[in-house]
GUROKOL-161219 format. One record per residue (C-alpha): residue number from 1; residue in one letter; y negated, z, x. Coordinates in Angstrom, 1 decimal. Example, Ala and Ser with C-alpha at 12.3 -4.5 7.8 and 13.67 -1.06 7.14 Angstrom:
2
(1 'A' (4.5 7.8 12.3))
(2 'S' (1.1 7.1 13.7))
END
This chain:
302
(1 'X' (-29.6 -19.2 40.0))
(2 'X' (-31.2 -17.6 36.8))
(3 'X' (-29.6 -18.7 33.7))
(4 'X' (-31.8 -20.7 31.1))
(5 'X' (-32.3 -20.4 27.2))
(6 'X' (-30.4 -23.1 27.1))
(7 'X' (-27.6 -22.2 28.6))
(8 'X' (-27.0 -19.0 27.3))
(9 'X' (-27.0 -20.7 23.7))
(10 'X' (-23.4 -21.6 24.1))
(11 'X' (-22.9 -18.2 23.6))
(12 'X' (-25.5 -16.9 21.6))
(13 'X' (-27.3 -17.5 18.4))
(14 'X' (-31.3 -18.3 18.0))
(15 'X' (-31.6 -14.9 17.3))
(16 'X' (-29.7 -13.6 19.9))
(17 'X' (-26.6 -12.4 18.3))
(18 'X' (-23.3 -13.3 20.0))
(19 'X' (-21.2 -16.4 18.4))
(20 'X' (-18.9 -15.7 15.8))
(21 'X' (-16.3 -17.5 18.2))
(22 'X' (-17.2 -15.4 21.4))
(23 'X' (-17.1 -12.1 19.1))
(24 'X' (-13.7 -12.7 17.9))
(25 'X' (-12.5 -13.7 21.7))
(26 'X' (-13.8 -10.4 22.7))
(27 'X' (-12.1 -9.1 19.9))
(28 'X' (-8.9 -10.3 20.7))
(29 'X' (-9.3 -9.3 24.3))
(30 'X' (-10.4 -6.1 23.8))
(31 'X' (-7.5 -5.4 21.1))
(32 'X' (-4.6 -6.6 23.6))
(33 'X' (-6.0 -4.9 26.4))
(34 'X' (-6.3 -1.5 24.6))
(35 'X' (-3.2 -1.6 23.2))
(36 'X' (-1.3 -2.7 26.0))
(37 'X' (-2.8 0.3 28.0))
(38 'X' (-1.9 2.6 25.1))
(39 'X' (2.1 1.3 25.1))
(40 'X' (2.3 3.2 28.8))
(41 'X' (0.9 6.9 27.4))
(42 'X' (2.9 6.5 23.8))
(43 'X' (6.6 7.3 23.3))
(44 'X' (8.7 5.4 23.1))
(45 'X' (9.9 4.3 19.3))
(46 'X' (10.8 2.1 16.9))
(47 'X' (7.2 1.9 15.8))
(48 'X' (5.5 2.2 19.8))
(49 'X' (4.3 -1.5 18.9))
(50 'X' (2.8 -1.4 15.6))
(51 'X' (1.1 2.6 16.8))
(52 'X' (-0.3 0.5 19.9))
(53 'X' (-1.7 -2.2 17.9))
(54 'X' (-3.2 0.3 15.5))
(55 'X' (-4.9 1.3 18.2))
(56 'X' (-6.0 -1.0 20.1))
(57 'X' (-7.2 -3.1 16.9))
(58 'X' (-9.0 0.3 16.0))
(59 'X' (-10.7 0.8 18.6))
(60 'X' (-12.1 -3.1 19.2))
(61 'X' (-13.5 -3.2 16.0))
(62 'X' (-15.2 -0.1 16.1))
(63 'X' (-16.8 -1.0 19.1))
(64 'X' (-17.7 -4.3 17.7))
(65 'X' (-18.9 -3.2 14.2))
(66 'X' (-21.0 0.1 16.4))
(67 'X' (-22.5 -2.5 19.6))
(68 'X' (-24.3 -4.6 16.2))
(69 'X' (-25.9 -1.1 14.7))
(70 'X' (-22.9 -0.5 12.1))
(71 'X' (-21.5 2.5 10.9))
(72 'X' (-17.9 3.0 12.1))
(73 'X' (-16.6 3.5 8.6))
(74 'X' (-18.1 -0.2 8.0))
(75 'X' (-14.1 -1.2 9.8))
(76 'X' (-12.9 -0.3 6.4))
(77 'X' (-11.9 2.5 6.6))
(78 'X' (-14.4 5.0 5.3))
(79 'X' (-13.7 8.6 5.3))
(80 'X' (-13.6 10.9 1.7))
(81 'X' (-11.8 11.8 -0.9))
(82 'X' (-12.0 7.6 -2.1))
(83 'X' (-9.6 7.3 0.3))
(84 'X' (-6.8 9.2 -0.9))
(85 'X' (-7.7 7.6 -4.3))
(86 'X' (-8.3 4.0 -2.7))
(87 'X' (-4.8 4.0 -0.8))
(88 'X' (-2.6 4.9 -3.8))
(89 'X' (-4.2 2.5 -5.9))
(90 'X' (-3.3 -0.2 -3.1))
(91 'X' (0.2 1.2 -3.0))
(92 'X' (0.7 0.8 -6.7))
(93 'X' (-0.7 -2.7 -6.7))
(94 'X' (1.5 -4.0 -3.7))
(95 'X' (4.4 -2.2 -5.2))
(96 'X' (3.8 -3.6 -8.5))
(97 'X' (3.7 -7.4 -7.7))
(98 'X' (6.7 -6.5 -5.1))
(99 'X' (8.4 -5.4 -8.2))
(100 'X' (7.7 -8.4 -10.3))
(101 'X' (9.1 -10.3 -7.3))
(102 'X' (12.7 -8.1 -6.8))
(103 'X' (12.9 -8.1 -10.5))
(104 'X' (12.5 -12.2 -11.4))
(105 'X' (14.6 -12.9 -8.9))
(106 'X' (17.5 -10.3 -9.7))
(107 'X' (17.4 -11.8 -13.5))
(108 'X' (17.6 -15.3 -11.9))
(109 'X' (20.7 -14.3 -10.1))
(110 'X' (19.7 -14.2 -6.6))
(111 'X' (19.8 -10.4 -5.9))
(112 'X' (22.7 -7.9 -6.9))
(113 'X' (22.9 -4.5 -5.9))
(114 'X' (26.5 -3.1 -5.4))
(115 'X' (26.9 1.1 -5.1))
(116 'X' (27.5 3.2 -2.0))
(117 'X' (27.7 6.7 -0.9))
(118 'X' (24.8 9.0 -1.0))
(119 'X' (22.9 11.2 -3.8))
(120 'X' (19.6 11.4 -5.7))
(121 'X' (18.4 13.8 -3.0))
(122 'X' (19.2 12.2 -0.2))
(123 'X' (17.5 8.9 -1.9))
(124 'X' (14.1 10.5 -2.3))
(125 'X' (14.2 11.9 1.3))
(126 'X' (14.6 8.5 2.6))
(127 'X' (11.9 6.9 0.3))
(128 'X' (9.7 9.5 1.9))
(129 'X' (10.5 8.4 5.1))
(130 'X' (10.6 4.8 4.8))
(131 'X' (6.8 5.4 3.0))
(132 'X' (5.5 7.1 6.6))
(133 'X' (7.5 4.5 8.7))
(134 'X' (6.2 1.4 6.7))
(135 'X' (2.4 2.8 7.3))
(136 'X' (1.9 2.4 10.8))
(137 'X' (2.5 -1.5 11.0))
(138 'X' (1.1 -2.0 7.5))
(139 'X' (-2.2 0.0 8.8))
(140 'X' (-1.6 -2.3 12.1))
(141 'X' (-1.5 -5.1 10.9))
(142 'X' (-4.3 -5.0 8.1))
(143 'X' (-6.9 -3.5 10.9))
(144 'X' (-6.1 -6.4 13.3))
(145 'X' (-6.7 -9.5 11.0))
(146 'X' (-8.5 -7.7 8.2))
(147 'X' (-10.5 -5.0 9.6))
(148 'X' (-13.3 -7.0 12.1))
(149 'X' (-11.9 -10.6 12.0))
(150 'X' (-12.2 -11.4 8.1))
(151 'X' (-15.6 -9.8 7.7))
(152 'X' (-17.1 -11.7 10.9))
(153 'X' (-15.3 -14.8 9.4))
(154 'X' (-16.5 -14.1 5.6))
(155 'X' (-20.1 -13.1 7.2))
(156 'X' (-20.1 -16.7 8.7))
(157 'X' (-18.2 -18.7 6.7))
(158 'X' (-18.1 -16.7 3.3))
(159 'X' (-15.0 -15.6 1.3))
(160 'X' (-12.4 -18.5 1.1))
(161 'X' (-12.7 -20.0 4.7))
(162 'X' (-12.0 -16.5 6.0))
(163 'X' (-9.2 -15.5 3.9))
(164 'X' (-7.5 -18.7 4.4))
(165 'X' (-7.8 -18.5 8.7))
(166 'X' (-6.5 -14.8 8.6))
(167 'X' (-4.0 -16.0 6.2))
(168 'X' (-2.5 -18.6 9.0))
(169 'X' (-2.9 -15.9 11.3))
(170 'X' (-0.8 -13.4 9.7))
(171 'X' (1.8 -16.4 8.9))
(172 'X' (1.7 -16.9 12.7))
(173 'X' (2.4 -12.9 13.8))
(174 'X' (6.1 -13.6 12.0))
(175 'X' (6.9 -17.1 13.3))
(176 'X' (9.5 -15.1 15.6))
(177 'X' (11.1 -12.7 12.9))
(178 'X' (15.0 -13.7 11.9))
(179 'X' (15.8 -15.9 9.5))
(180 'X' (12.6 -17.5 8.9))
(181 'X' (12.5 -19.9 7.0))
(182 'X' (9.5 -22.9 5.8))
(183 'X' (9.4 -20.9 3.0))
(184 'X' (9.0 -17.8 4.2))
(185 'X' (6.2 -18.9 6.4))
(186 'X' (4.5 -20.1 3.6))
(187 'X' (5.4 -16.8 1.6))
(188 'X' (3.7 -14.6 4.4))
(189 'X' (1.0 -16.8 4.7))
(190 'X' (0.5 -16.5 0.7))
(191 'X' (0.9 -12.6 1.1))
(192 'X' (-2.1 -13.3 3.3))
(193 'X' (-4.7 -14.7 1.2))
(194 'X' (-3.1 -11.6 -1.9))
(195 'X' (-4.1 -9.2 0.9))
(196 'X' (-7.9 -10.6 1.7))
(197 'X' (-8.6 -11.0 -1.7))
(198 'X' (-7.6 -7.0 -2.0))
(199 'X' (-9.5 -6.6 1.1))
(200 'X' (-13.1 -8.8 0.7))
(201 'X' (-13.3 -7.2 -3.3))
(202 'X' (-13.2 -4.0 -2.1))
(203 'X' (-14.0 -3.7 1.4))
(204 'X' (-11.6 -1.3 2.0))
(205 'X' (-8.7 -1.0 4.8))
(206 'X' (-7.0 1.9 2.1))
(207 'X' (-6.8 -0.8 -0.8))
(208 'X' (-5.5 -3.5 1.9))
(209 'X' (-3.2 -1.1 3.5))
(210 'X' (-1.8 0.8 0.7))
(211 'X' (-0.6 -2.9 -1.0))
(212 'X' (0.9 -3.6 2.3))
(213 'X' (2.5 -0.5 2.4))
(214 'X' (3.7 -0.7 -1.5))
(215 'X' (5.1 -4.6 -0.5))
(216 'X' (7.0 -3.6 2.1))
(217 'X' (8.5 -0.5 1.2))
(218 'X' (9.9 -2.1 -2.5))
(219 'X' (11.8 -4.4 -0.8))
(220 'X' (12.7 -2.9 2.3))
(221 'X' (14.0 0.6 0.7))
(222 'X' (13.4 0.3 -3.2))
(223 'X' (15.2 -2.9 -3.7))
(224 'X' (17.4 -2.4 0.1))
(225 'X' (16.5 -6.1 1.1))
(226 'X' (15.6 -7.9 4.3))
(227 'X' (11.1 -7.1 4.8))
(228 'X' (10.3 -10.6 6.5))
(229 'X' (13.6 -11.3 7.6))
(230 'X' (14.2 -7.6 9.1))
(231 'X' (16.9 -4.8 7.8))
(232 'X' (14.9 -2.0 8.5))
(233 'X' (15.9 0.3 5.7))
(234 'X' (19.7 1.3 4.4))
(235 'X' (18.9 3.0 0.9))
(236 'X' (21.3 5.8 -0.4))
(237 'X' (23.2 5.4 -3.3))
(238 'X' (23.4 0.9 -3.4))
(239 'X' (23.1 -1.9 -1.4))
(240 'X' (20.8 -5.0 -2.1))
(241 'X' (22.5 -8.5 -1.8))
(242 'X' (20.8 -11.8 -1.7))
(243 'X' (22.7 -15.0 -3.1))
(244 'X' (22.2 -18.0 -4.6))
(245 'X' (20.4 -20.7 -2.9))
(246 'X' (17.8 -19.7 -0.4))
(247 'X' (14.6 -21.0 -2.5))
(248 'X' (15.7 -18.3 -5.0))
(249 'X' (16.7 -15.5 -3.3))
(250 'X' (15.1 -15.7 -0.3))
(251 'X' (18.7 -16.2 2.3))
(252 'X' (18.3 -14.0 5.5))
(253 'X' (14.9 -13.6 5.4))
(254 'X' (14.9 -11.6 1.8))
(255 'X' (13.1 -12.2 -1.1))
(256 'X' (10.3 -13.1 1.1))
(257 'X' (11.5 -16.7 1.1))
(258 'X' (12.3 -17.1 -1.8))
(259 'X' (9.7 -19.8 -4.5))
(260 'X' (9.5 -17.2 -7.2))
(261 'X' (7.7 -15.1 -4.4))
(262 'X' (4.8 -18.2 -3.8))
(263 'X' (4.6 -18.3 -7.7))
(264 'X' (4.1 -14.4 -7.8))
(265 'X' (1.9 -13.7 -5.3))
(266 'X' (-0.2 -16.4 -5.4))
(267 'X' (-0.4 -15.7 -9.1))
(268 'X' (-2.0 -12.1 -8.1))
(269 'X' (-4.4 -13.6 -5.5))
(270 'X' (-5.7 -15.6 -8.4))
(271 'X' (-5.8 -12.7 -10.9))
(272 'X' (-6.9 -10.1 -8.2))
(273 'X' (-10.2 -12.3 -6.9))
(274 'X' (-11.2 -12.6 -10.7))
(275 'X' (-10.6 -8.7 -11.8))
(276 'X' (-13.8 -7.3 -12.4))
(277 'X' (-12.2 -3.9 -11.9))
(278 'X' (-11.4 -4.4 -8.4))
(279 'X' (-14.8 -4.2 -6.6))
(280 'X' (-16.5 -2.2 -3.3))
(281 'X' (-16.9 1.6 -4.3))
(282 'X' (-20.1 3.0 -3.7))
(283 'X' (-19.0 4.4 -0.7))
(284 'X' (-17.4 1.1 0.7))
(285 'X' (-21.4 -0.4 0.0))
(286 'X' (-22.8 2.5 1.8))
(287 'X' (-21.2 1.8 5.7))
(288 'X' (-23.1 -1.7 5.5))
(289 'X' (-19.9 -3.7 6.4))
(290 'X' (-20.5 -7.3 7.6))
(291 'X' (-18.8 -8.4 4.8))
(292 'X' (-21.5 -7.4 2.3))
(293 'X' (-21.1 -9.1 -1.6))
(294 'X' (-23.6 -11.4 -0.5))
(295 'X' (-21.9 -12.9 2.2))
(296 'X' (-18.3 -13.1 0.3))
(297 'X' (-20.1 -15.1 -2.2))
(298 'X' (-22.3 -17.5 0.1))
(299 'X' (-21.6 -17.1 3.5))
(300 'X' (-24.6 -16.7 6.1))
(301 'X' (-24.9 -18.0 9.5))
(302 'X' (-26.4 -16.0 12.2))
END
């Protein structure tokens, strides 16, 4: 039996477009499925899962963005020099507020360093390394919740209700990691909204991903502490120790759960959504993401 107007309105709008909800289903689908295929042809490694997320989350949302008449660099991820430029000015932002983190809590007490073996050279090799292993599920995890989710959302909904769902959303991908804590799942949900702020005034996966990447690699090799509740780094040369109650230096799950990190971050959510220095580059403009200016300030609905 031939389907009516009606019917099909469930899943699309009056102008034909699919729902936002059916778009981000598909999404999801298309994300999981891709990447699932992509864990049997991809060695086997420590990062296999984030590289087949990266992928997979890749992939959907270029198909997505390209189905609707966009540009694929409208993902976030638009290709020139801006990018080189773009990702180290993320990195130095997420490092930064990491910093103020490590360092408030250190003169609070709640993280000591005490020496071991290794030398200056050795250090600088590893912070190399822990800056290309911390990439891949930085990139991963900024393409799946803020590449095509937050601008569908933020095209819908506008700015706040977006950040705020993938917020949840990225609280929810660490509900499993050790040691985690009430705290820390606020903490990660906080490093949520920071992170779509970066993302929605700049529309750009290399700001987003950088200050992922700067985050996590201050605490997990800079400062030698638990990332989320994971020892993934051993710096030479010292060893970070959390002490102290757990809503000051974070317990098991590292600085990460700590209260002075809700106050910080939160603090550069605030101060990054008001900067009138962080904006969309010319170039960002130029791939007509959904998430144009307009729609972070008003929202539409298609």
């Amino acid at each position: 039996m031939q389907q009516t107007p009606e019917a099909w309105s469930v899943f699309t709008s009056p102008c034909g477009r699919m729902r936002l909800g059916w778009r981000l289903l598909l999404f999801a689908l298309l994300t999981f499925t891709i990447a699932a295929a992509s864990t049997l042809v991809l060695p086997a490694s420590q990062v296999a899962g984030s590289a087949a997320l990266l992928v997979g989350a890749l992939v959907a949302g270029l198909l997505l963005l390209v189905l609707e008449g966009r540009p694929a660099g409208a993902l976030g991820f638009h290709v020139g020099r801006e990018a080189v430029s773009a990702s180290l000015l993320g990195l130095a932002l997420g490092a930064a507020v990491a910093l103020l983190v490590v360092t408030m809590i250190a003169a609070a007490g709640g993280l000591v360093w005490s020496p071991q073996p290794g030398t200056w050279g050795a250090w600088l090799v590893g912070g190399a390394g822990a800056l290309l292993f911390f990439a891949l599920p930085a990139a991963a995890e900024e393409v799946f919740l803020r590449g095509y989710p937050i601008q569908a959302l933020a095209e819908e909904w506008g700015a706040w209700p977006a950040i705020l769902v993938t917020a949840g959303a990225f609280g929810a991908l660490h509900l499993g990691n050790p040691g985690v804590t009430a705290i820390g799942m606020l903490n990660v949900a906080v490093a949520g909204v920071f992170l779509g702020v970066v993302y929605l005034k700049t529309l750009s996966l290399w700001w987003a991903s950088g200050a992922h990447l700067g985050w996590n690699w201050v605490h997990g090799y800079l400062a030698d502490v638990p990332v989320s509740g994971l020892e993934l780094m051993d710096a030479p040369l010292y060893d970070g120790v959390v002490r102290g109650p757990a809503w000051l230096g974070g317990g098991a799950f590292g600085p990460e759960g700590s209260l002075v990190a809700t106050a910080v971050v939160a603090a550069a959510a605030i101060v990054c959504w008001r900067a009138r220095w962080l904006r969309p580059s010319e170039a960002a403009l130029a791939t007509r993401p959904l998430a144009s200016p307009l729609s972070i300030q008003l929202g539409t609905h298609a």
